[in-house]
N, C-alpha and C positions, 0 to 999 in steps of 0.2 A: 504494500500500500504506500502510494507518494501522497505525505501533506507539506502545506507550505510552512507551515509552523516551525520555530525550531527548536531542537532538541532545549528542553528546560532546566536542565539537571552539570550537565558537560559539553564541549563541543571540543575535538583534538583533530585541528587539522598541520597537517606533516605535509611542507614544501620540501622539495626532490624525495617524492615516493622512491623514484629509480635505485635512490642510495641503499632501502631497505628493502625491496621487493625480491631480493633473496635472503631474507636474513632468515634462520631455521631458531634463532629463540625470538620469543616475544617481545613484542614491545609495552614496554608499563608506560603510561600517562602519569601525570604530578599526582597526589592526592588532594581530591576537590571535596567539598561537603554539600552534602545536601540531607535534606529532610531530617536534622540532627545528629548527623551520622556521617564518617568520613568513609570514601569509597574510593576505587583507581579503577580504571580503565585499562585491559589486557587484550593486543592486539599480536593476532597470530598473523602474521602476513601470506605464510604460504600453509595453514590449516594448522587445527590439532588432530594431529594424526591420532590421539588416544581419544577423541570424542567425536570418531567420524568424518576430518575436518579436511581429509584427503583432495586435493584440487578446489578448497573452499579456503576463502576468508574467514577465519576464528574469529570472534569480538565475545567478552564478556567483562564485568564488572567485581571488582573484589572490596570487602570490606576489610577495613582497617583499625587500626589502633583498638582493639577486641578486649586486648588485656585491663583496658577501663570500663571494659561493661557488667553489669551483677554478674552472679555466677547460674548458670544456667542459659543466658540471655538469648532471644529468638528474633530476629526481626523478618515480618512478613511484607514483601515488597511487590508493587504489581511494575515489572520493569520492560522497559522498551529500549531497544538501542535501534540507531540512525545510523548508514550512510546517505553522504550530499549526494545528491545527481545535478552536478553543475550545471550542466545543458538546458535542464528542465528549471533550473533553479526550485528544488524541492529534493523533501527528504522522503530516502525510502524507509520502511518501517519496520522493523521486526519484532514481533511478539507471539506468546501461542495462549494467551489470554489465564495463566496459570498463576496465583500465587508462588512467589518464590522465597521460599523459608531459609533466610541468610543464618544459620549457628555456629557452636563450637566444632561439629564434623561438614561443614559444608558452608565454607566461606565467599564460594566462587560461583557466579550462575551467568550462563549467557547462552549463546548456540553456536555448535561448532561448522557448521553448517549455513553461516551467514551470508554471503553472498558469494556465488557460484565462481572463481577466481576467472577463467577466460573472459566469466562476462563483466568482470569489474576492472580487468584490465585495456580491455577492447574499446580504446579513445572515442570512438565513436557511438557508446551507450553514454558516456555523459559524465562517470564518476572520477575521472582525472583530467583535470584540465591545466595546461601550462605544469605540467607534475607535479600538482600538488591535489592531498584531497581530505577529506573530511567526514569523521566521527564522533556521532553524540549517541548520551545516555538521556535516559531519563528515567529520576527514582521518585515513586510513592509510597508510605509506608501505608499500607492495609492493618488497620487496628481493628481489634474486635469491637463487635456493635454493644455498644453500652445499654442500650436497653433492645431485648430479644421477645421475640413475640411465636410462642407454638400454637399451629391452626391441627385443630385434631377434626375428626369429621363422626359424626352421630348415625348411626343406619336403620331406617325406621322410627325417625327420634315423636316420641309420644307428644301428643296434643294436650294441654292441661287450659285450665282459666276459661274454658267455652264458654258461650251463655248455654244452658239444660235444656232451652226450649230450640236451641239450634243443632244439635249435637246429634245426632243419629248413632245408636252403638253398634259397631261393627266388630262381630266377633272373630277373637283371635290378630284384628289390628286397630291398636288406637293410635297410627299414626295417621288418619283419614278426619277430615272437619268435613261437616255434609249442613248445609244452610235449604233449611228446608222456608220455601217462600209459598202464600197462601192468596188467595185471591193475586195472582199476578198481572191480571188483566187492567186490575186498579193502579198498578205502575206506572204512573204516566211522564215522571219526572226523568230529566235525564240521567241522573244516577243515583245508587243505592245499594248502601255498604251493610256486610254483616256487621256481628259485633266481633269484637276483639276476642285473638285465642291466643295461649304463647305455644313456640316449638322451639327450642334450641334457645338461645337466649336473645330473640328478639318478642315480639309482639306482630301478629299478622289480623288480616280481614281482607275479605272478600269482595269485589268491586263489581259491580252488572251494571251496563246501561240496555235496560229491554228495548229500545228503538235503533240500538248501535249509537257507537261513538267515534268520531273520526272519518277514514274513511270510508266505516261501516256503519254511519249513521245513516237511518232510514233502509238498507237491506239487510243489516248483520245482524246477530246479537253478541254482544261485547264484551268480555269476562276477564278479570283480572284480578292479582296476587300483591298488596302493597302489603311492606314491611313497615310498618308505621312507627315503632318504637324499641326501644333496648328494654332488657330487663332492667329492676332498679339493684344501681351497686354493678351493674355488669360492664364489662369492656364493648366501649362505644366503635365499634372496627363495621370493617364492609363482610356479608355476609352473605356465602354459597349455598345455595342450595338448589337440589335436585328434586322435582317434585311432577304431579302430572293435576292439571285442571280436568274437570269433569261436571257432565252434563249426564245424569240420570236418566237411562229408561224404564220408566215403570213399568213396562207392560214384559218385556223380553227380555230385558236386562240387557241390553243391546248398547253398554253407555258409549256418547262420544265422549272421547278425551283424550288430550293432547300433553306428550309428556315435553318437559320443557329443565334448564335448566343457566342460572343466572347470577350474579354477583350483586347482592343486591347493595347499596348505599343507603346513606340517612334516609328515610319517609321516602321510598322509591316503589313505583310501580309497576308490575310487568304483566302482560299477557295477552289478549289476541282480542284485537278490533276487528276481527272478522272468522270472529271462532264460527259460527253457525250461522247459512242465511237464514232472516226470518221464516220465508217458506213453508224451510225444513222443520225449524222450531215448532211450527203452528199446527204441522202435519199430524194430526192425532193419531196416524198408523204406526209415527214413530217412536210414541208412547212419551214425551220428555212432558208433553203436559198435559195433567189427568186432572178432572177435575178443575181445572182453572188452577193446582200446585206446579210447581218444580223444585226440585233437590238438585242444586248444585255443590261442587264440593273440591276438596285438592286433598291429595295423598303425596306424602313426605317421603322421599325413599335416603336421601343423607342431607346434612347439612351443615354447615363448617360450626367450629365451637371453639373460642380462640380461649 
C-alpha cells in the first residue's frame, strides 16, 4: 500500500546506497524515541537469510535500553515500517495488521521479506533516486482497554412483566408475547402499541398500524418490535436480538411470520411496513381474523446480555 503521509515515528534515509548494497551485516540507524520508548532501526540490505530474507530487503525495529524497564516488562506495538518510492513521491507500506509483543525473549520485530531486492533496486520503480533512499518506522503502543465490556447471548430468553390480559401461555415456551386484540375493526387510529414486556435486559412492545404505515399505508398491515427501555440498574449498550414476528391463524394454525434479526439502539424500532396486504388480512379463509380478534405476537430465539 502507497500513502502520502510520512512515516511518524523515524525516517533513515542513506545517500550512496551503492557504498552498502553489498554489505552482508546490517545496518543499525541512531536510536530514536518514540511513544516512550527508545527503539533503532535494522537494515539488512541484501536479506536475513535466517528469516527468509533471501533476494529480499530485511527492515525491522529493535528496542533499547531494556535494562530500565520493570522486571517482566511487555510492550505491545501495532508497527508499520516504510520505504520512499521517490518517483511516486509516496511511501510504501508494510504491515500484517498483528500486535507485536516487544519483551525480554523477543526484542526484535519487523519482516524479513520487505521489499522484493530486484524490485527495489530496479531505478526505474522509483525507490533510489540520485543513490540515495529512504526508511521509516512507525511505532504505537496498543495498551489494554481500560474498561472491557463481555456481550454473552441468552437462547430462548423468557418473557416476564407482560400485562395477564395480553399474554397467551404457550406451553413448554415462554419465550413467545402473543397481544391478543378485540374488536379490531374499531382501530381506526394510525397506530397502536401493546403494553410493555421485558426479555433480556431491555423492555419491549408491540407496534400495528391496521391501515399500514409508510409505504404500506392504505395496502399493508404494518407490525413492529420497539425496544423502548433498559432495565433499571442495567447497562445502557445496543442490543441483539434474534427473534420472528407473527400473525396468528386461528383456524389452521397456518401462522404468517417472519423471522428477523437486528441491533437494536436507544427506543429503536424494527419491523415490516409491508408485513401482510390488507386483502390477505381480511380474507376470513385465512383464518388471522375470527370474530373481529387477532393474536399477534414475537418469539425470542437469542438475544445479547452484556
Amino acid at each position: 500500500m502507497l500513502r502520502e503521509e510520512r512515516p511518524s515515528s523515524k525516517i533513515v534515509t542513506i545517500a550512496g546506497f551503492s557504498v552498502i548494497k553489498e554489505r552482508n551485516e546490517p545496518y543499525e540507524s541512531s536510536v530514536f524515541e518514540a511513544v516512550g520508548y527508545k527503539w533503532r532501526m535494522i537494515l539488512y540490505v541484501t536479506g536475513n537469510k535466517k528469516d527468509g530474507g533471501n533476494n529480499y530487503i530485511s527492515l525491522y525495529v529493535k528496542i533499547e535500553d531494556t535494562k530500565l524497564l520493570p522486571k517482566g516488562w511487555e510492550v505491545n506495538v501495532d508497527l508499520k515500517l516504510f520505504v520512499e518510492n521517490k518517483k511516486k513521491q509516496k511511501y510504501l507500506t508494510v504491515t500484517d495488521g498483528k500486535v507485536k509483543k516487544f519483551n525480554e525473549a523477543k526484542k526484535e520485530w519487523g519482516f524479513g521479506k520487505f521489499i522484493h531486492l530486484p524490485t527495489f533496486c530496479n531505478t526505474n520503480e522509483g525507490y533510489i533516486l540520485h543513490d540515495s533512499c529512504s526508511f521509516g518506522a512507525e511505532i504505537f503502543v496498543v495498551k489494554p482497554a481500560e474498561k472491557q465490556e463481555k456481550v454473552t447471548f441468552i437462547s430462548n430468553p423468557p418473557i416476564t412483566d407482560g400485562s395477564i390480559c395480553e399474554v397467551i401461555e404457550m406451553p413448554g415456551n415462554n419465550s413467545r408475547f402473543t397481544w391478543k386484540i378485540m374488536m379490531f375493526s374499531s382501530f381506526n387510529g394510525k397506530q397502536h402499541s401493546s403494553h410493555e414486556f421485558t426479555v433480556g435486559p431491555r423492555k419491549w412492545n408491540l407496534v400495528m398500524y391496521p391501515r399500514g404505515d409508510g409505504i404500506g399505508e392504505g395496502n399493508s398491515f404494518s407490525f413492529y418490535l420497539n425496544a423502548s427501555d433498559y432495565m433499571t440498574n442495567g447497562p445502557k449498550t445496543k442490543t441483539m436480538a434474534i427473534y420472528k414476528l407473527r400473525i396468528y391463524d386461528q383456524l389452521k394454525r397456518n401462522h404468517y411470520e417472519i423471522k428477523d434479526e437486528h441491533l437494536f439502539l436507544d427506543d429503536s424500532t424494527v419491523g415490516q411496513p409491508l408485513l401482510l396486504p390488507l386483502e390477505e388480512l381480511n380474507n376470513i379463509s385465512r383464518g388471522f381474523l375470527v370474530d373481529d380478534e387477532i393474536y399477534l405476537g414475537v418469539e425470542f430465539f437469542r438475544i445479547s446480555n452484556n
